[in-house]
C-alpha positions as CSV (number, residue, x, y, z in Angstrom):
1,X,0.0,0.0,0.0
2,X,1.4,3.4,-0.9
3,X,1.5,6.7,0.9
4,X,-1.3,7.8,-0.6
5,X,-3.8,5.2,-0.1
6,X,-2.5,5.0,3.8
7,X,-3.6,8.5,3.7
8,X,-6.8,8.2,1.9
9,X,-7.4,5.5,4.6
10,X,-6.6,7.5,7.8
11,X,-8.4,10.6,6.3
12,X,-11.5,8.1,5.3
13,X,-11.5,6.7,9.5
14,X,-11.4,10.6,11.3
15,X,-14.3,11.5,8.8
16,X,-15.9,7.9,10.0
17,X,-15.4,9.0,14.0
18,X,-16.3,12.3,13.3
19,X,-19.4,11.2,11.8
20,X,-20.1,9.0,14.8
21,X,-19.2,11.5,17.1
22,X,-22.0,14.0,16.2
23,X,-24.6,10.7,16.5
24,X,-23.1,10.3,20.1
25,X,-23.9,13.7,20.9
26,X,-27.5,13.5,19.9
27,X,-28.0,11.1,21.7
28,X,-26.4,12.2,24.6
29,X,-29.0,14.8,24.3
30,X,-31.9,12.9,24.6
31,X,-30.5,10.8,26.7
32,X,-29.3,13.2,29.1
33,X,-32.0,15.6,29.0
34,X,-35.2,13.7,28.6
35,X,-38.5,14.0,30.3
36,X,-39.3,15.6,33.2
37,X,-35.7,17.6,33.6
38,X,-36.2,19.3,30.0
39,X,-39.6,20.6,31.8
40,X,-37.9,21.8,34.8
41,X,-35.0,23.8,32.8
42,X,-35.6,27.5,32.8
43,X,-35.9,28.3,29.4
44,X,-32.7,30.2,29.2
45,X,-30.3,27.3,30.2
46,X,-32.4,25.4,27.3
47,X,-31.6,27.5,25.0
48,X,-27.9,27.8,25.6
49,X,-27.3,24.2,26.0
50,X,-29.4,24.1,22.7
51,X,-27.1,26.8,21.4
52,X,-23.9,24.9,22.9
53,X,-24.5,21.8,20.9
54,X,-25.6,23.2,17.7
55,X,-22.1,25.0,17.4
56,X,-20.6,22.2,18.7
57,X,-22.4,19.6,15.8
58,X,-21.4,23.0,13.1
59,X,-17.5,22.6,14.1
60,X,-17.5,18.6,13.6
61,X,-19.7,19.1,10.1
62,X,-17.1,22.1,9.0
63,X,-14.2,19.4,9.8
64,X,-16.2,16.8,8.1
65,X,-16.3,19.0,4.9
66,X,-12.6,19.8,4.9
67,X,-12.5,16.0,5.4
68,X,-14.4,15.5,2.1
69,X,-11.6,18.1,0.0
70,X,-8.6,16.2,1.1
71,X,-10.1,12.8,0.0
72,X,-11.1,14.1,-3.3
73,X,-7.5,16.2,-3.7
74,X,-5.8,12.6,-2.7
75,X,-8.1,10.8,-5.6
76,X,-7.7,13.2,-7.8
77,X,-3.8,13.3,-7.4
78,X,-3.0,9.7,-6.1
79,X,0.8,9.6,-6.6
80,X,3.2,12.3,-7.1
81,X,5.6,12.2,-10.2
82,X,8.2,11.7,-7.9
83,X,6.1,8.8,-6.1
84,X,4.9,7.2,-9.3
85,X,8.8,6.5,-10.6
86,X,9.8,5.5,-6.7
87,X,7.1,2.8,-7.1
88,X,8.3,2.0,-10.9
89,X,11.6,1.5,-9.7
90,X,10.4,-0.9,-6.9
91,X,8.5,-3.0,-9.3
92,X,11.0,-3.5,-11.9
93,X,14.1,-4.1,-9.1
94,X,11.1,-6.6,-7.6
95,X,10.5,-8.4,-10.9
96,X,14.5,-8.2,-11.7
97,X,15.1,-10.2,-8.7
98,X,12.4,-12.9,-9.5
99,X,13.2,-13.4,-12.7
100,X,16.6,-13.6,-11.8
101,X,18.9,-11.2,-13.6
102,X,20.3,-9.5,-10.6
103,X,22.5,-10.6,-7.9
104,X,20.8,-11.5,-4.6
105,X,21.1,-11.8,-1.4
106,X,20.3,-13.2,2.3
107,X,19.7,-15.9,4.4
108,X,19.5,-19.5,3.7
109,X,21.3,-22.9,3.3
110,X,24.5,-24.1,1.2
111,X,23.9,-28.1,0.4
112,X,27.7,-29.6,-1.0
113,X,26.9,-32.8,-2.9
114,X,29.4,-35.7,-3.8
115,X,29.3,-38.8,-5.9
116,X,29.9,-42.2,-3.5
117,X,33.1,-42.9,-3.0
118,X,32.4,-46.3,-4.9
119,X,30.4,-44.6,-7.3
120,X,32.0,-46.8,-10.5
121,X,31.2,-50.2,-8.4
122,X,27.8,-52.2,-10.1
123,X,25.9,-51.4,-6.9
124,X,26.6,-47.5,-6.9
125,X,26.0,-44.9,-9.0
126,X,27.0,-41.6,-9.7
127,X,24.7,-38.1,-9.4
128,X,22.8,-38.2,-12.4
129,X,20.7,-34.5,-13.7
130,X,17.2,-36.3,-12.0
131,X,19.0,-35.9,-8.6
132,X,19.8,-32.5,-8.8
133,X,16.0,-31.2,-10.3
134,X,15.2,-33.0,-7.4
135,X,16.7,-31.2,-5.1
136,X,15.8,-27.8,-7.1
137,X,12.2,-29.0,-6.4
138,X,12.1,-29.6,-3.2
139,X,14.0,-26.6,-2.5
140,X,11.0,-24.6,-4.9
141,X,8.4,-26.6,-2.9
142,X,10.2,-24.9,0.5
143,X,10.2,-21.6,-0.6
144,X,13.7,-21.2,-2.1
145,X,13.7,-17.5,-3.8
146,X,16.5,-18.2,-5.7
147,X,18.5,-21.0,-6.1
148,X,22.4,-22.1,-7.9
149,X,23.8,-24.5,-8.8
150,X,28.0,-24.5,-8.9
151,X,27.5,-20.6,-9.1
152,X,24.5,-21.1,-12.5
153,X,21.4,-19.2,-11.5
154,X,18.2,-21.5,-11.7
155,X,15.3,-19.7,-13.3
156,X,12.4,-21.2,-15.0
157,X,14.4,-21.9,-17.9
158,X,16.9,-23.0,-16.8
159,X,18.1,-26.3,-18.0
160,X,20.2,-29.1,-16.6
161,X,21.3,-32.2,-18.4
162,X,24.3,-34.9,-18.7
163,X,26.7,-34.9,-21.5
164,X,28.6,-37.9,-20.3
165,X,30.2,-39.7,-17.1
166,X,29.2,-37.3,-14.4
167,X,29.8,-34.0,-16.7
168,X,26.9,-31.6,-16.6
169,X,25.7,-28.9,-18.2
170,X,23.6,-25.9,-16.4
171,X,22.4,-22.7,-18.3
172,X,24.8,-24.4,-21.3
173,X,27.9,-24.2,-19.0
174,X,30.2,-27.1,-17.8
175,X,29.7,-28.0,-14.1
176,X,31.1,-31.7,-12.3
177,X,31.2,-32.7,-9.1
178,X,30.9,-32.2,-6.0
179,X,27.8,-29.9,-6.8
180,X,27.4,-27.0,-4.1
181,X,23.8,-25.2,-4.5
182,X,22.6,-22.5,-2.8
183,X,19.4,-21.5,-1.6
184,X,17.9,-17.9,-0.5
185,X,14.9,-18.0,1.9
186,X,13.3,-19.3,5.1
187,X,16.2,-21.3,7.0
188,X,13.9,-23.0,8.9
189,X,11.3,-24.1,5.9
190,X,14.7,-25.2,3.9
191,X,16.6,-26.8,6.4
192,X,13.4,-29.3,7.8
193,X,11.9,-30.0,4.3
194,X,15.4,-31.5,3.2
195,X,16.4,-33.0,6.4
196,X,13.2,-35.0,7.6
197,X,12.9,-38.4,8.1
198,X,12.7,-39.9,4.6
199,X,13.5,-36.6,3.1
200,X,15.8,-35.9,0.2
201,X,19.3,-35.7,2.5
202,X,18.0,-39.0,4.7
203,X,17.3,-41.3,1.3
204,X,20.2,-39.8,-0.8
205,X,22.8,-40.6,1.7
206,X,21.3,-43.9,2.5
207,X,22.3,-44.4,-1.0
208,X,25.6,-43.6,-0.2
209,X,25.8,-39.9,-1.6
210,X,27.5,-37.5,0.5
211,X,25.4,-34.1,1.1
212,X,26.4,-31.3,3.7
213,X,24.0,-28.9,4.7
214,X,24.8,-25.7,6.1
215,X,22.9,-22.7,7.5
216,X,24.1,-19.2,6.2
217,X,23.0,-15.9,7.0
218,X,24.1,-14.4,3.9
219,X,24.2,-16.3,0.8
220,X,25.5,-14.5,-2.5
221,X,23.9,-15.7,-5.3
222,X,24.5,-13.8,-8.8
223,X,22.2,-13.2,-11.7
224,X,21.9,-15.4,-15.1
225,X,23.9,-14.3,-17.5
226,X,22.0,-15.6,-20.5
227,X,19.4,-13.5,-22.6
228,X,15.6,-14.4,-21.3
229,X,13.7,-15.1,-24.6
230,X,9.6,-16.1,-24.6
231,X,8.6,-17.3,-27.6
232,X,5.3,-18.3,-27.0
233,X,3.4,-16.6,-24.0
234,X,2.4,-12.8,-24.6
235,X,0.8,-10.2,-22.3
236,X,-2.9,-10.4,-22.7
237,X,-4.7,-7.4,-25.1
238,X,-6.8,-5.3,-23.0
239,X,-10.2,-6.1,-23.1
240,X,-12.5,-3.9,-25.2
């Protein structure tokens, strides 16, 4: 919520108690002067306290009307120039970040991944790419906001394959073993989805993987280097 609409809002709630305010005193009117005491009031003291309260419900009304012109100055000028390219800026550095062509950082976990030591015997096996989309998914499914792999940026099209005997390629660039991603966001969500009983750590190093995970406070992680194309989604025409 901008400025402006926090003002609109606070401006909207002093016309709302104001408004209830002048109710309040009408009926503290009746209330306090009904029946038998309005008959026993001289009709002087009537008339002032009459008097009293009218000029009293004529100030509140008078605020209520200057009330009124600030709303309708806010709606009429909602952001600033100056505002307007503040917020700009904050969307596009937002949607930089997401889409993940700026460096980020903060808190999160660093997971170092090695082949078995015996990794060449008939009953091991190397890390194959399935392993690590895996772990990109679970880390997704935690609430990773940005992930890497051996220093590649994972994005949405990002792309991670074999070419042959435990060489891989991420974003079209070389990476082998031992595989060290990183993961920006909630330490705690990250940590316990990877590290529960029958989680991804707990069944890969029953299979004789080794995996490290560490907790860091503040994780580098730089931006993809390669040009974002779409070639098939478009922004939607505006509706006639």
């Amino acid at each position: 919520m901008n400025k402006t609409k926090i003002a609109v809002s606070i401006t909207i709630g002093i016309m709302s108690f104001m408004m209830i305010y002048v109710m309040l005193i009408q009926f503290n009117i009746v209330k306090e002067y009904d029946g038998e005491e309005i008959e026993l009031m001289r009709e002087t003291e009537l008339k002032e306290t009459l008097a009293s309260y009218k000029e009293k419900s004529k100030e509140i009304g008078n605020q209520i009307v200057d009330t009124n012109t600030k709303i309708e100055e806010y709606q009429k000028n909602e952001k600033s120039e100056e505002d307007a390219i503040s917020l700009l800026e904050q969307e596009v550095e937002q949607k930089n970040m997401l889409l993940g062509i700026t460096d980020v950082e903060g808190g999160g976990i660093i997971i170092t991944m090695e082949n078995p030591p015996d990794y060449t015997a008939e009953e091991s096996r190397p890390i194959n790419a399935s392993d690590l989309v895996m772990l990109i998914n679970e880390l997704r499914m935690a609430g990773a906001e940005a992930i890497s792999i051996n220093g590649q940026r994972i994005i949405s099209k990002s792309d991670v394959f074999e070419i042959d005997n435990s060489i891989f390629r991420v974003n079209g660039e070389r990476v082998t073993a031992p595989f060290t991603i990183k993961a920006i966001g909630d330490i705690t969500y990250l940590k316990s989805a990877l590290s529960i009983k029958g989680g991804y750590i707990d069944t890969y190093t029953k299979n004789g993987f080794r995996i490290k995970l560490e907790e860091e406070n503040n994780i580098l992680i730089e931006k993809y280097e390669r040009n974002i194309i779409l070639n098939y989604v478009k922004e939607e025409e505006a509706k006639k």
